[in-house]
PDB file with one MODEL, atoms N, CA, C and O in Angstrom:
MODEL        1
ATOM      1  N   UNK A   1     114.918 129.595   8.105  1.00  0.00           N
ATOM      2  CA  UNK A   1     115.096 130.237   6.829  1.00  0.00           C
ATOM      3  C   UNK A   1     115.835 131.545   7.053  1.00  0.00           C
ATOM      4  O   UNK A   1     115.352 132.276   7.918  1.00  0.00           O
ATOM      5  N   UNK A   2     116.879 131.949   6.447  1.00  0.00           N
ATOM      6  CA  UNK A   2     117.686 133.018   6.471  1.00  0.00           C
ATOM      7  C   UNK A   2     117.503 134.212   5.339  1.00  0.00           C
ATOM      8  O   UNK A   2     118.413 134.194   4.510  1.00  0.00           O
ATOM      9  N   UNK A   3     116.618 135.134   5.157  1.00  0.00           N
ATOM     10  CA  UNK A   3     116.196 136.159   4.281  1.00  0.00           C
ATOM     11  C   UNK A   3     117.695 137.406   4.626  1.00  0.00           C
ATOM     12  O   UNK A   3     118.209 137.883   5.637  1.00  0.00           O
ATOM     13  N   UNK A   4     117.877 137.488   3.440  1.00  0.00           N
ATOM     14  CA  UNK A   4     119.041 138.639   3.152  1.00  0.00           C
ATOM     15  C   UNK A   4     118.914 139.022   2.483  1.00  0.00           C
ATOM     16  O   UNK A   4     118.355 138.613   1.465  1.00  0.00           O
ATOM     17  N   UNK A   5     119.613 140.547   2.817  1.00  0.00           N
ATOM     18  CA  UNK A   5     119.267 141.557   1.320  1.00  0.00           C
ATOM     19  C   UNK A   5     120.242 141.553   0.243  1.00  0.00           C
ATOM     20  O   UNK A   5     121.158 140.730   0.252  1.00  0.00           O
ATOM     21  N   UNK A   6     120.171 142.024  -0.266  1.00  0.00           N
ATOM     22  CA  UNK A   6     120.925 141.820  -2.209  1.00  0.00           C
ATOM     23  C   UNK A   6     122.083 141.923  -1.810  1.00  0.00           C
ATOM     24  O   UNK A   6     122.722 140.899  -2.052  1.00  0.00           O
ATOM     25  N   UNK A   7     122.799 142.893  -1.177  1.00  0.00           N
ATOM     26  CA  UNK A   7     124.416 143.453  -0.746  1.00  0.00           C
ATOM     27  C   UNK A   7     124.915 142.160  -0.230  1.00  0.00           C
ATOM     28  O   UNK A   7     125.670 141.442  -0.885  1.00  0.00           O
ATOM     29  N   UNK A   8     124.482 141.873   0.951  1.00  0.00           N
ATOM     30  CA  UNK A   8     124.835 140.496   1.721  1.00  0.00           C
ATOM     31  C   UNK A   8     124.903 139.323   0.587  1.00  0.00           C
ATOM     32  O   UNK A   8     125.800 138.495   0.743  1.00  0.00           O
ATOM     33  N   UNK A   9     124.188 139.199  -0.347  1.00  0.00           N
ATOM     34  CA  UNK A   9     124.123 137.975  -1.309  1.00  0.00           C
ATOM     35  C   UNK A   9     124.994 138.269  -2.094  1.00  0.00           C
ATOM     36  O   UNK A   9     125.886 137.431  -1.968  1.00  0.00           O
ATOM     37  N   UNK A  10     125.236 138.958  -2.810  1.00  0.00           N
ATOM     38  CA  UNK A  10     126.636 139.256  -3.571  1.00  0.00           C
ATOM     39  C   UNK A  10     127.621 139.402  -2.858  1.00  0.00           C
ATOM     40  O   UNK A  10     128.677 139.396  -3.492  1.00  0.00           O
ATOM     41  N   UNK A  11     127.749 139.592  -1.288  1.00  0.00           N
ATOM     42  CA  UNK A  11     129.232 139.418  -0.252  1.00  0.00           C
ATOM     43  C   UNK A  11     129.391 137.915  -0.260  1.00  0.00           C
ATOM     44  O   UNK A  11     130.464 137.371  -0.524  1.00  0.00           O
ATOM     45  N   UNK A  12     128.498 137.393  -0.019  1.00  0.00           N
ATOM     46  CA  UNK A  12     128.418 135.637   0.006  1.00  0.00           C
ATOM     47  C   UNK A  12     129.252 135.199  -1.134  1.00  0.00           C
ATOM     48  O   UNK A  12     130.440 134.882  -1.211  1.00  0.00           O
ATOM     49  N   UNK A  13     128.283 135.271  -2.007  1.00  0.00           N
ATOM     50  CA  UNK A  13     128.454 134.779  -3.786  1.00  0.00           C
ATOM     51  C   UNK A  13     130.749 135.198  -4.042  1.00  0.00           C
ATOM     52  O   UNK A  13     131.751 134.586  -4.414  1.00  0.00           O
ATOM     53  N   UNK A  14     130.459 136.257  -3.646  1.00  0.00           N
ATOM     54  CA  UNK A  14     131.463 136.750  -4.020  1.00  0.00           C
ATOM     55  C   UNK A  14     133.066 135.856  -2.868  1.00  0.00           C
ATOM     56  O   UNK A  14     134.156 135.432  -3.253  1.00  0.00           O
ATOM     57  N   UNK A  15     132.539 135.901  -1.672  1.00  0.00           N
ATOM     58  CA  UNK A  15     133.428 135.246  -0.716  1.00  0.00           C
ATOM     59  C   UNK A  15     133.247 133.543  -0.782  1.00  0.00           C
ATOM     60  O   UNK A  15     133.698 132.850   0.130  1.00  0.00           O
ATOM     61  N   UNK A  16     132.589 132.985  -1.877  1.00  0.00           N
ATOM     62  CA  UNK A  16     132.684 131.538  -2.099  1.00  0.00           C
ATOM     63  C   UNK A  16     131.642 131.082  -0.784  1.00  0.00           C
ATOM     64  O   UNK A  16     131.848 129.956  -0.331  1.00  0.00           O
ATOM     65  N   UNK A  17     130.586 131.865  -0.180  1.00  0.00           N
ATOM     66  CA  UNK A  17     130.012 131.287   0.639  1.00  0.00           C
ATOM     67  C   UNK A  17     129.711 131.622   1.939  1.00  0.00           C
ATOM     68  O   UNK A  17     128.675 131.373   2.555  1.00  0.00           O
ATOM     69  N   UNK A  18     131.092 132.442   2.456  1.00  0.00           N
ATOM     70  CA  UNK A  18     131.500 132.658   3.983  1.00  0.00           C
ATOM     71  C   UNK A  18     130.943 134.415   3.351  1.00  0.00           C
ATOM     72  O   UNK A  18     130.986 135.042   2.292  1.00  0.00           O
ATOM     73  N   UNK A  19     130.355 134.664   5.011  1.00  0.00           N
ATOM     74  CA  UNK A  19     130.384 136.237   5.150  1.00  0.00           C
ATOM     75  C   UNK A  19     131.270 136.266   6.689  1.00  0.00           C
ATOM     76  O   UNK A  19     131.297 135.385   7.549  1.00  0.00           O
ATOM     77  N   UNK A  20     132.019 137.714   6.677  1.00  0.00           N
ATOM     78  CA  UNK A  20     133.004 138.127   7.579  1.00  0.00           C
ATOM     79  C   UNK A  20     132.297 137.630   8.811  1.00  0.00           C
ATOM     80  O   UNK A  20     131.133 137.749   8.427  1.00  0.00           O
ATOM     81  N   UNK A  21     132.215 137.117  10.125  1.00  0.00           N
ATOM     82  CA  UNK A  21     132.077 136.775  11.453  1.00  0.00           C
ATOM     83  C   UNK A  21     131.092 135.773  11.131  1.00  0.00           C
ATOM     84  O   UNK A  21     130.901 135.185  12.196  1.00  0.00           O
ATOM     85  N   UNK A  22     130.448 135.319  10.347  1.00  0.00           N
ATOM     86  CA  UNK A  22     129.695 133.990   9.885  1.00  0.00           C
ATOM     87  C   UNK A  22     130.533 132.973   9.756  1.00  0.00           C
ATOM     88  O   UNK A  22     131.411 133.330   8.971  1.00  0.00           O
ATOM     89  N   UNK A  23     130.703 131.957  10.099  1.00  0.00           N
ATOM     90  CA  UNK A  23     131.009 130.649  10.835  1.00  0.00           C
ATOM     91  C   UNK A  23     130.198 129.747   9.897  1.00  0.00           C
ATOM     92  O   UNK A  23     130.691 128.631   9.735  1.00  0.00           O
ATOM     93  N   UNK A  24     128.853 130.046   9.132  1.00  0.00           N
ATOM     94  CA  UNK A  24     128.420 128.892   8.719  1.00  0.00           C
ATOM     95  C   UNK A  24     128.690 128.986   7.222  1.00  0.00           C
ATOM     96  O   UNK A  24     129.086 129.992   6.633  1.00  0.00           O
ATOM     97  N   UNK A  25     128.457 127.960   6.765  1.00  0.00           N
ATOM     98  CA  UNK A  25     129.125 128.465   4.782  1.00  0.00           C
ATOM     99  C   UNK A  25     127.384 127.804   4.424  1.00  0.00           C
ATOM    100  O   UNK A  25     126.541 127.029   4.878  1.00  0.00           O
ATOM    101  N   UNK A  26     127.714 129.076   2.912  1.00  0.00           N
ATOM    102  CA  UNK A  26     126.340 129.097   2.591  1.00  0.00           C
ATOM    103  C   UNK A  26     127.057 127.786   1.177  1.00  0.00           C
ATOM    104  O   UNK A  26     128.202 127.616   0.758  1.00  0.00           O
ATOM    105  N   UNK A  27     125.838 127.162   0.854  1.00  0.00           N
ATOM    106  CA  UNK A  27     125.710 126.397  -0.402  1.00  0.00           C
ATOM    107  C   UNK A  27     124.927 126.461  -1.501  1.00  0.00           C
ATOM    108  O   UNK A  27     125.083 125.745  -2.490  1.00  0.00           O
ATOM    109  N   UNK A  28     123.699 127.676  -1.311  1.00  0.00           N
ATOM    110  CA  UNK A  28     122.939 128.053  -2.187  1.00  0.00           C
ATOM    111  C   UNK A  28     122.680 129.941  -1.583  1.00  0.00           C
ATOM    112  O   UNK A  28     123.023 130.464  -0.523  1.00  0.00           O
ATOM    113  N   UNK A  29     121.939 130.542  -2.814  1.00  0.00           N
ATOM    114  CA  UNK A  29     121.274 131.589  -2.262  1.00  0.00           C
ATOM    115  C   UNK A  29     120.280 131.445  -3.627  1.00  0.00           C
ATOM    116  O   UNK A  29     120.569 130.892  -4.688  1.00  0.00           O
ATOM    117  N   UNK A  30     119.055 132.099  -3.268  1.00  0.00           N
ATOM    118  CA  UNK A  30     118.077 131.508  -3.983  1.00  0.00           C
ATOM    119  C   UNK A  30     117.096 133.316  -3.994  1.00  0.00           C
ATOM    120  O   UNK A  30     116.914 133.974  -2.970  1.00  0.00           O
ATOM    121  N   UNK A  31     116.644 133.725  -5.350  1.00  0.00           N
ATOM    122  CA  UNK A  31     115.788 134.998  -5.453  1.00  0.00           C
ATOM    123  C   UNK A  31     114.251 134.596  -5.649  1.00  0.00           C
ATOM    124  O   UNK A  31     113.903 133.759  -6.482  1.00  0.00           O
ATOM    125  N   UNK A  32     113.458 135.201  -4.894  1.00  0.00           N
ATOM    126  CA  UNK A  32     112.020 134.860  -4.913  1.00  0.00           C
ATOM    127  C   UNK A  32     111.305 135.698  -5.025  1.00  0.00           C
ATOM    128  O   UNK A  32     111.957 136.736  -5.127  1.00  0.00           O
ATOM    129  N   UNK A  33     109.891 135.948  -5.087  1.00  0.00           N
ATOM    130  CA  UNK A  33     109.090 137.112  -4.503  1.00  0.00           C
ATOM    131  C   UNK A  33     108.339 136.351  -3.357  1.00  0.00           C
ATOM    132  O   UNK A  33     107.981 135.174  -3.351  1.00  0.00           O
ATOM    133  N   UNK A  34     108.180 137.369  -2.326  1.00  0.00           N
ATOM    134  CA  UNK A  34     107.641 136.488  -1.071  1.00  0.00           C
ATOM    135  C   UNK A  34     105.965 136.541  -1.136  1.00  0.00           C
ATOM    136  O   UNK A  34     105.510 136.511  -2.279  1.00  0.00           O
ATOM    137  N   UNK A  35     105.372 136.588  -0.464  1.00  0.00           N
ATOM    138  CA  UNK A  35     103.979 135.817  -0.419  1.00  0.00           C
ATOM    139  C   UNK A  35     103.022 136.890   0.082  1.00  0.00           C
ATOM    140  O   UNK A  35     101.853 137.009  -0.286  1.00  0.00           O
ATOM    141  N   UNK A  36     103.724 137.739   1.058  1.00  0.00           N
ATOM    142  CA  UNK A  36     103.408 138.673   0.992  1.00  0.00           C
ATOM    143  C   UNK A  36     103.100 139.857   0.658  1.00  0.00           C
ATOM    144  O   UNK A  36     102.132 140.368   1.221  1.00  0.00           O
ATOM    145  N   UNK A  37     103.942 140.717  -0.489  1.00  0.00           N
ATOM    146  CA  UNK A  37     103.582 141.772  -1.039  1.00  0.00           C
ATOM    147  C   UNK A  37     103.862 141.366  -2.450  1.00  0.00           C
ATOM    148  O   UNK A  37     103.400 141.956  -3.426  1.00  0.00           O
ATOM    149  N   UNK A  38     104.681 140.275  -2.501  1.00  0.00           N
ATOM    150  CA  UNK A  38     105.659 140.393  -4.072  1.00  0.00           C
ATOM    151  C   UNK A  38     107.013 140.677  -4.497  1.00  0.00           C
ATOM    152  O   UNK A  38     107.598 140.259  -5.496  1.00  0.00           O
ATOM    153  N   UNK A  39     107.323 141.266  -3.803  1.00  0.00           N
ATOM    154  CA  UNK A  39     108.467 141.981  -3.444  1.00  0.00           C
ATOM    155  C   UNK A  39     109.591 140.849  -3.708  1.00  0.00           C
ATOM    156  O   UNK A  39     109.321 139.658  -3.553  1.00  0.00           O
ATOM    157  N   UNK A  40     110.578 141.194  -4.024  1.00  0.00           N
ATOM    158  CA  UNK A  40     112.152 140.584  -4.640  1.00  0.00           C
ATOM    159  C   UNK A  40     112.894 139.927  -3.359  1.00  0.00           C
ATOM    160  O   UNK A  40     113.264 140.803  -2.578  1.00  0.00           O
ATOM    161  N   UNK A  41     113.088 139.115  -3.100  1.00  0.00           N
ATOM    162  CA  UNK A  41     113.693 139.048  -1.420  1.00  0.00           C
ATOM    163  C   UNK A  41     115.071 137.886  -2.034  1.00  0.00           C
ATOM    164  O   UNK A  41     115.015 137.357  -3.144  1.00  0.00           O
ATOM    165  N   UNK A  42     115.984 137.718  -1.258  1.00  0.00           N
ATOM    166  CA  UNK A  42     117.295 136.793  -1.192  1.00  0.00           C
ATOM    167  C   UNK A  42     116.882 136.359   0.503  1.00  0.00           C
ATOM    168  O   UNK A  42     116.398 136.785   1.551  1.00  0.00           O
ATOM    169  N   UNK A  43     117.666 134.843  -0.361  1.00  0.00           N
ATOM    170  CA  UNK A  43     117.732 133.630   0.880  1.00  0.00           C
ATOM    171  C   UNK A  43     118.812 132.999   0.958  1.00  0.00           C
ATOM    172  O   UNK A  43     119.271 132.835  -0.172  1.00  0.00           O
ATOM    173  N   UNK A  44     119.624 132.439   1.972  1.00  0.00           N
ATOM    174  CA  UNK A  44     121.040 131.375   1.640  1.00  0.00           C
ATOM    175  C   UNK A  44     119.868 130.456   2.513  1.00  0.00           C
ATOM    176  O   UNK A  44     118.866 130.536   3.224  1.00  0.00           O
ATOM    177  N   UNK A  45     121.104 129.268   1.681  1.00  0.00           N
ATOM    178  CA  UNK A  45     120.562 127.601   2.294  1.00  0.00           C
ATOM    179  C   UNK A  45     122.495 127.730   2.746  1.00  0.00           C
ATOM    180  O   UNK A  45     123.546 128.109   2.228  1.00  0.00           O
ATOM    181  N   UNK A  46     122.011 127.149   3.982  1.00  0.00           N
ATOM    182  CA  UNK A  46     123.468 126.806   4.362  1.00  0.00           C
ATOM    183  C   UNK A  46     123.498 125.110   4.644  1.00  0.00           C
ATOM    184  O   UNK A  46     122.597 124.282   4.776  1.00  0.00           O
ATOM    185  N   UNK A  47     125.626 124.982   4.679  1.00  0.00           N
ATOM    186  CA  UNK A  47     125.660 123.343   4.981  1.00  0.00           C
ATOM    187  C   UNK A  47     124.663 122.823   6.342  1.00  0.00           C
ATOM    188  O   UNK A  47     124.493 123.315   7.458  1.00  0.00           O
ATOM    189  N   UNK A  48     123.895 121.117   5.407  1.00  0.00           N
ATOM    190  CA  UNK A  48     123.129 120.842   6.428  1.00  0.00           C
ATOM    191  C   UNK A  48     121.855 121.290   6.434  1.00  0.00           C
ATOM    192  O   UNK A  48     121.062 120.841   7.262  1.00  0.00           O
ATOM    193  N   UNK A  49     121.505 122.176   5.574  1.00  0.00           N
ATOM    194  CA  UNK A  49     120.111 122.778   5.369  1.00  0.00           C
ATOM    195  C   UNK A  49     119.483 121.793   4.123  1.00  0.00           C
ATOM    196  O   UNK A  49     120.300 121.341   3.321  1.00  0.00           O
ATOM    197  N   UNK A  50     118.230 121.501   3.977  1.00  0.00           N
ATOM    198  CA  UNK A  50     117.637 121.311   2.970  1.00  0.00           C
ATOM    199  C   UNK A  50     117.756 122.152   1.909  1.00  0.00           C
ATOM    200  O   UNK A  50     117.403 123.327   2.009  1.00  0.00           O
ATOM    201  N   UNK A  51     118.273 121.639   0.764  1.00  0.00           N
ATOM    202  CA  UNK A  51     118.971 122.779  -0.652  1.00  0.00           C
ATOM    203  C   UNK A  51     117.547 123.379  -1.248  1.00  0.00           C
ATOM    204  O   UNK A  51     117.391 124.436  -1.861  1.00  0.00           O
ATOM    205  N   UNK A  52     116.302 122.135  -0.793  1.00  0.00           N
ATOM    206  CA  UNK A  52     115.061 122.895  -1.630  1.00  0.00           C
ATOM    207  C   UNK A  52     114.293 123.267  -0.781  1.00  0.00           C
ATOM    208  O   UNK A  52     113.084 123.162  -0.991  1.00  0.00           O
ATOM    209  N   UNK A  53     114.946 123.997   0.843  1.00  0.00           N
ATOM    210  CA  UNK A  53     113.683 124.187   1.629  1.00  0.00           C
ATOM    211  C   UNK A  53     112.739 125.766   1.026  1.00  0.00           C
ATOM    212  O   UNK A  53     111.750 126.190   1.624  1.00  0.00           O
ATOM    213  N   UNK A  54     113.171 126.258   0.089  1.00  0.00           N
ATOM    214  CA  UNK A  54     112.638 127.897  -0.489  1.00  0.00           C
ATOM    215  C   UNK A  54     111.541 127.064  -1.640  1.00  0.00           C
ATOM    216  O   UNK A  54     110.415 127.409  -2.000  1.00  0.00           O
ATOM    217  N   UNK A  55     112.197 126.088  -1.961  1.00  0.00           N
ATOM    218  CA  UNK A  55     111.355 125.678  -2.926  1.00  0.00           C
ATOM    219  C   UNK A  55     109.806 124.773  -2.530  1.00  0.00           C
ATOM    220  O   UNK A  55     108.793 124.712  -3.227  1.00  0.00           O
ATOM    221  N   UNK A  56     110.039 124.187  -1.292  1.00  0.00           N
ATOM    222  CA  UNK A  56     109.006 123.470  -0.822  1.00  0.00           C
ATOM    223  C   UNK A  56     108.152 124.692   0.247  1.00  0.00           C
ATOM    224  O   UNK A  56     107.211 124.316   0.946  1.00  0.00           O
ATOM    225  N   UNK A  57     108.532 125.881   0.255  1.00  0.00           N
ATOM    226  CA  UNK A  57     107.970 127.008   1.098  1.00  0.00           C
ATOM    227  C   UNK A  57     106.704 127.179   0.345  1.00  0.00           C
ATOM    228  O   UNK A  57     106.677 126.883  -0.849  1.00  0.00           O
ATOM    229  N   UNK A  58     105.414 127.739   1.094  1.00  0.00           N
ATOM    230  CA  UNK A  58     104.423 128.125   0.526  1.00  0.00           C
ATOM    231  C   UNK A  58     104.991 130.007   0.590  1.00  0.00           C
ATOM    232  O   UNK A  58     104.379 130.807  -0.119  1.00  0.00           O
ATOM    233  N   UNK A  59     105.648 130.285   1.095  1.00  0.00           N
ATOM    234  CA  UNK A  59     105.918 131.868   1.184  1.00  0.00           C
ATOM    235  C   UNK A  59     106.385 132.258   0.309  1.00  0.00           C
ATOM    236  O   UNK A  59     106.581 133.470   0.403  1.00  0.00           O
ATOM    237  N   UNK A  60     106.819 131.667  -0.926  1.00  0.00           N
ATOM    238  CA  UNK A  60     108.313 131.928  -1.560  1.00  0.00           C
ATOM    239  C   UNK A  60     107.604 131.723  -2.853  1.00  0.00           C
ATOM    240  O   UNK A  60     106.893 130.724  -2.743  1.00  0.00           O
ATOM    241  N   UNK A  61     107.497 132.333  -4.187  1.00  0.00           N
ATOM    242  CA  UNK A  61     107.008 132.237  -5.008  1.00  0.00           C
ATOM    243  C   UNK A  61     108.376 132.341  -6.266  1.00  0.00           C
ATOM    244  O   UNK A  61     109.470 132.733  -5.860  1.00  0.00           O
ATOM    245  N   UNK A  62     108.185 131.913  -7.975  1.00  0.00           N
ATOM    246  CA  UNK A  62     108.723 132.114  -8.370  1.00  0.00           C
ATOM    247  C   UNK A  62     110.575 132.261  -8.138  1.00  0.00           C
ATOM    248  O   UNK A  62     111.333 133.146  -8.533  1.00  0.00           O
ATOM    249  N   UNK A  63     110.884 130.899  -7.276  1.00  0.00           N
ATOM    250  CA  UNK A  63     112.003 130.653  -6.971  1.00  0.00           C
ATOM    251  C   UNK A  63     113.050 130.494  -8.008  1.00  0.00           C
ATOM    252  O   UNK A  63     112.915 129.518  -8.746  1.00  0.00           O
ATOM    253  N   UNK A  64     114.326 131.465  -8.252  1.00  0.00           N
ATOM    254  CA  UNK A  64     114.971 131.490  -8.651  1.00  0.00           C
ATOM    255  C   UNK A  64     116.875 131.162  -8.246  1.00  0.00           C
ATOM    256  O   UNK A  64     117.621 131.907  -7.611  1.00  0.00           O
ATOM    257  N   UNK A  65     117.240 129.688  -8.937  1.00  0.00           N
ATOM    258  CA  UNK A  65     118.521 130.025  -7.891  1.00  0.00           C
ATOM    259  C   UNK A  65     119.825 131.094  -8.533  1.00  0.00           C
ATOM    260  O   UNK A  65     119.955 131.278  -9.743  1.00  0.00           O
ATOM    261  N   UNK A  66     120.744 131.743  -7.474  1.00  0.00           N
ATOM    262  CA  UNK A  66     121.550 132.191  -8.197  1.00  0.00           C
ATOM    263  C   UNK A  66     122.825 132.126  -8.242  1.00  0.00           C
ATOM    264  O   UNK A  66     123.562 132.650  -9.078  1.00  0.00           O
ATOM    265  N   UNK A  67     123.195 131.288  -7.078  1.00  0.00           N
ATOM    266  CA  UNK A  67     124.339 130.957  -7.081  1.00  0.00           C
ATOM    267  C   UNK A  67     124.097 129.962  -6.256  1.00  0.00           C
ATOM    268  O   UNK A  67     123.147 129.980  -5.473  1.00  0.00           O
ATOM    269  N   UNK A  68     125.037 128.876  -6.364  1.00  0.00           N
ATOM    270  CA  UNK A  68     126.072 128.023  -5.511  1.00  0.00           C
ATOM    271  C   UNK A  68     127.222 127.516  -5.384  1.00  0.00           C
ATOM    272  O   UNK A  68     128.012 127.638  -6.319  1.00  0.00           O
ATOM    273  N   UNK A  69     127.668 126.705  -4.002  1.00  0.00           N
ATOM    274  CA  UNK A  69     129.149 127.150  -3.759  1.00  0.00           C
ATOM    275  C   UNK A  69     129.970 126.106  -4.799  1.00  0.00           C
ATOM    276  O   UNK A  69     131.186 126.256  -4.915  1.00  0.00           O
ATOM    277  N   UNK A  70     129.039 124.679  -5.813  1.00  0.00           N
ATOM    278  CA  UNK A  70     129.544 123.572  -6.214  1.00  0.00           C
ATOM    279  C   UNK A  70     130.167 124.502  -7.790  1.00  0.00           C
ATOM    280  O   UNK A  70     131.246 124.329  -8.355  1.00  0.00           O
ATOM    281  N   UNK A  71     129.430 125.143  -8.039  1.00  0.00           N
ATOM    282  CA  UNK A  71     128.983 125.572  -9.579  1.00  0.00           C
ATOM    283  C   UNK A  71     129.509 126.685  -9.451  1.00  0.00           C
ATOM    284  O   UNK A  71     130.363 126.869 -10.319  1.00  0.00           O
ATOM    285  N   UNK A  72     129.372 127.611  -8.678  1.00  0.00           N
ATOM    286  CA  UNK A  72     129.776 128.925  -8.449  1.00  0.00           C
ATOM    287  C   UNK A  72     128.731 130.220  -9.334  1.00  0.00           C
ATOM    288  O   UNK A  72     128.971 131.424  -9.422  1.00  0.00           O
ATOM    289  N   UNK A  73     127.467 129.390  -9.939  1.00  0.00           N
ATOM    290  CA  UNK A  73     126.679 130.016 -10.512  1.00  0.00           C
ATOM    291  C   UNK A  73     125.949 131.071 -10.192  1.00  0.00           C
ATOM    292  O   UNK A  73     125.040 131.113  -9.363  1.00  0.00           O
ATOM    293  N   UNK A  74     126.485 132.190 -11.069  1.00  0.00           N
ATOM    294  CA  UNK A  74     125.501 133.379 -10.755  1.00  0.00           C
ATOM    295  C   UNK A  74     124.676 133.746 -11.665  1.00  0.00           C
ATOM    296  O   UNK A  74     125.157 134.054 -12.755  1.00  0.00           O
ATOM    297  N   UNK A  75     123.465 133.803 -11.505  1.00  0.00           N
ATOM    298  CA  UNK A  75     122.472 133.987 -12.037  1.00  0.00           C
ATOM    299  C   UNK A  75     121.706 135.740 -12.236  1.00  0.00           C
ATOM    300  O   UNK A  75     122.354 136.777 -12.370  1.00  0.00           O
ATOM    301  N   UNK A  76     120.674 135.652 -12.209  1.00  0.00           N
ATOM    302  CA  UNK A  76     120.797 137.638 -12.830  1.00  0.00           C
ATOM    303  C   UNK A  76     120.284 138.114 -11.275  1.00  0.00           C
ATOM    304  O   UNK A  76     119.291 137.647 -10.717  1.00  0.00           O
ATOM    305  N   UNK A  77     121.140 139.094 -10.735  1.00  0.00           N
ATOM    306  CA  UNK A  77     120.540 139.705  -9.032  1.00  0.00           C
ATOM    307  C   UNK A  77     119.195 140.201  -9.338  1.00  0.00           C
ATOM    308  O   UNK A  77     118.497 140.681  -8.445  1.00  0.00           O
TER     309      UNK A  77
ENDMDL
END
């Protein structure tokens, strides 16, 4: 699972997927509160990843997606 912060998710979103020296392309990024405090956290699913592994997480609450690379959907940061 790849946890990133907000800046990095809008570099993604914004670069169709790719971040600068990243090699892997993302296909989702997904907003949650984690399990631990509550707190707002960002995730990418990259190619080859399970698209609902945030969603089948017990850590990950209130999963929200906000973009992906098919749709190009952005959703509210």
């Amino acid at each position: 699972m790849s946890t990133i912060n907000k800046l990095t998710a809008i570099a993604i979103a914004a670069n169709y997927g790719s971040y600068p020296g990243d090699s892997l392309k993302a296909i989702k990024i997904v907003k949650y509160n984690n399990c631990f405090n509550g707190d707002i956290a960002y995730a990418v699913v990259y190619e080859g990843q399970d698209r609902d592994m945030y969603e089948k997480s017990p850590a990950c609450h209130n999963i929200q997606t906000i973009w992906t690379y098919e749709d190009d959907l952005v959703g509210e940061w």
